[in-house]
C-alpha positions, -999 to 999 in steps of 0.1 A, spaced: 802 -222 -760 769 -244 -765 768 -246 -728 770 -212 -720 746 -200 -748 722 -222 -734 728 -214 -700 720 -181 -711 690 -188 -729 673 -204 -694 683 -176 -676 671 -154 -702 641 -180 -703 635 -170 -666 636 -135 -666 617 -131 -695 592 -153 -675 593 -125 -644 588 -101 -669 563 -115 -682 545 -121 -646 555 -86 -632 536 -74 -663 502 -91 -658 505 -84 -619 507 -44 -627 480 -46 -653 458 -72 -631 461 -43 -605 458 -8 -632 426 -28 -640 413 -31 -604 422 3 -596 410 16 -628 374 0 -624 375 8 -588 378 49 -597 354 44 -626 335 29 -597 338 56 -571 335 80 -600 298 70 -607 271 90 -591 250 65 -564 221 64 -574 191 82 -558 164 65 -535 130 72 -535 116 93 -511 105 70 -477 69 68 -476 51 68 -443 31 36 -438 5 35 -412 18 16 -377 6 -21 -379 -7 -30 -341 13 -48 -322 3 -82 -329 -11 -98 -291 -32 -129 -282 -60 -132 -295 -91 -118 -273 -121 -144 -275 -155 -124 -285 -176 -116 -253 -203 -139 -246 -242 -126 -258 -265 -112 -228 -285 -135 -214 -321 -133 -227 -343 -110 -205 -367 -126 -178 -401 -132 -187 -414 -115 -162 -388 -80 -157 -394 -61 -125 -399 -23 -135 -373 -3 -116 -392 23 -97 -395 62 -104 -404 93 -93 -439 105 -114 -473 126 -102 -487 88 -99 -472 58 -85 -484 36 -113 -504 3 -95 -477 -2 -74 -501 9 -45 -485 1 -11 -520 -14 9 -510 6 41 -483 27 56 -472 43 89 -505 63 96 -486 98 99 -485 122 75 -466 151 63 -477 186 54 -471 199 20 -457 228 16 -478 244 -12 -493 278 -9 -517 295 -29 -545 327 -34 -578 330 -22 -604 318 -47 -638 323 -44 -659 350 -36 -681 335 1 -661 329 29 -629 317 23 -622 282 43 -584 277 48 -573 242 39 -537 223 42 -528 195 23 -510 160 39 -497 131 23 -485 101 48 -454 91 51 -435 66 27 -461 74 -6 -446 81 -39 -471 111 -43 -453 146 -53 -467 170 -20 -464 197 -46 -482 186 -76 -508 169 -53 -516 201 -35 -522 227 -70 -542 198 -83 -566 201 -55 -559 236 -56 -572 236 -90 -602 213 -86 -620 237 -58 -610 266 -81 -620 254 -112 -654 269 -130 -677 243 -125 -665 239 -87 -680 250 -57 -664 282 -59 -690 287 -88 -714 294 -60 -704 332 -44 -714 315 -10 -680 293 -15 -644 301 -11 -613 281 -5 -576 288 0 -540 263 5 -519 273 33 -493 250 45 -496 268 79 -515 285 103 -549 276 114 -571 257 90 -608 252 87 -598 215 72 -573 189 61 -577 172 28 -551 139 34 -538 116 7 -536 80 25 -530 40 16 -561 22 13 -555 7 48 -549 36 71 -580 53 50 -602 20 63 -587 31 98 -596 68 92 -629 64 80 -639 34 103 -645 13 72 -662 -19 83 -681 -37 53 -660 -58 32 -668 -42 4 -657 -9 10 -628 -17 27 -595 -3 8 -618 11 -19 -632 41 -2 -626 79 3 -647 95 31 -652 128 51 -646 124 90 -646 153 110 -625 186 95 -609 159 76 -614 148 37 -594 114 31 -584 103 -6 -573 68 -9 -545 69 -27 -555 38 -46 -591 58 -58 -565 88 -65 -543 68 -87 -567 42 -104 -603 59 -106 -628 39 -100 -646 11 -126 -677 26 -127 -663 65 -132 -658 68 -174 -631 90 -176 -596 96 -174 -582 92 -138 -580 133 -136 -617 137 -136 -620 110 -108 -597 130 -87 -620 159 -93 -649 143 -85 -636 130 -50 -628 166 -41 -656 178 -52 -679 154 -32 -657 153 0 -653 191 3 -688 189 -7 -696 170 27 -676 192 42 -693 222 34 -726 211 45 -740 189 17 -754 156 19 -756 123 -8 -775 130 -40 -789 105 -59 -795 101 -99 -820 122 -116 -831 98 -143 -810 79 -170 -788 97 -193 -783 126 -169 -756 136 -155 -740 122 -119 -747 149 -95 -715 152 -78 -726 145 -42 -739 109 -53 -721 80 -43 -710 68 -78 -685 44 -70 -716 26 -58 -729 26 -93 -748 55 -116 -783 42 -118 -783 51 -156 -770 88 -149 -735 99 -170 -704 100 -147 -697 133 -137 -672 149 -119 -682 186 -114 -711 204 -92 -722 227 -118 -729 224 -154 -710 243 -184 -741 268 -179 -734 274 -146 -765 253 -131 -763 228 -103 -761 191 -114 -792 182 -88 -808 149 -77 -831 136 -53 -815 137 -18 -804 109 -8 -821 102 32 
């Protein structure tokens, strides 16, 4: 009997035990399940809207800063371009053929009207167009020769002319005008023939002993080679402080006379001196 009883009590021991363990496993896993529906139960919580961020560059190697420009020459050599005037860049000959502007314009004057072309040689920088109204202009203008009624001029670029006013380098002007002293050689317009030549470097630079702008140069070698050519010879300085008749030489000097340009006066009178023999 004291056997059995405690027989009893370890089985009873043992299953009391299971018990004991079954119960702890089923409430170890109500718990889990429990917290994992309390978990699924729970509303997730809400993310911020994403914010767009501006695209970083693609990182790369680094590009080494370019090297500085050299420093500019000390002496630069202009680049040429197209103007009325050539600048100083005044070419000391050329080909010795020409080209005919073509330039047109009306009769001015009120004599008898001498027909006149324009050339400019070959290879200078000289607008034909431009060139050819500025002449134009100068044996128009009101203290021209056209200021005389005995005088009238006209540009044509073609048909038969009375004479030729030619633009030309300083060297095929010395050929031209069969320059032969030193002094005037390159320096020099003349009147040979039915032909006036301007020396492009006179056209462009003046002259040192003209004072006034380069435009009033021009005007007074027209003025004085068309003056040749209409049957007027070399004029010489009527006393100081007057003005430079036009048909004196005043690239040779002005003898205490004013540099002048124009044949007539703002009155309308000839700008006179003592012929020259």
């Amino acid at each position: 009997m004291g056997k059995r009883a405690a027989g009893l009590t370890r089985t009873e021991a043992r299953r009391r035990r299971k018990k004991r363990t079954l119960a702890v496993t089923i409430v170890a896993a109500v718990g889990c399940a429990g917290a994992g529906t309390a978990l699924a139960l729970l509303p997730a919580p809400s993310e911020p809207p994403a914010r767009a961020t501006p695209a970083e560059p693609t990182a790369g190697p680094a590009t080494p800063p370019a090297p500085p420009p050299p420093p500019p020459s000390a002496s630069p050599t202009p680049s040429p371009s197209p103007s009325a005037t050539p600048g100083d860049d005044v070419p000391e000959t050329g080909p010795g053929t020409f080209t005919v502007v073509q330039a047109q314009g009306k009769a001015q004057g009120q004599g008898q009207i001498r027909r006149y072309r324009v050339e400019i040689e070959d290879g200078i920088r000289l607008p034909g167009p431009q060139t050819a109204r500025e002449v134009s202009d100068i044996l128009g203008h009101a203290r021209g020769w056209t200021r005389n009624t005995a005088y009238g001029f006209q540009l044509v670029s073609s048909g038969p002319v009375d004479f030729t006013v030619k633009v030309a380098t300083p060297g095929t002007t010395d050929r031209l005008c069969d320059v032969s002293t030193p002094a005037s050689r390159g320096n020099v317009n003349c009147r040979t023939g039915h032909t006036v030549v301007v020396n492009l470097k006179r056209w462009v630079r003046g002259s040192p002993q003209f004072d006034g702008p380069v435009q009033q140069y021009r005007a007074l070698i027209i003025n004085h080679e068309v003056g040749h050519e209409i049957g007027r010879g070399h004029e010489s300085c009527a006393g100081p402080g007057a003005l430079a008749p036009a048909m004196m030489q005043q690239i040779k000097g002005l003898d205490g006379c004013l540099s002048n340009a124009w044949p007539y006066d703002t009155a309308g009178r000839y700008i006179q001196g003592p012929a020259v023999p």
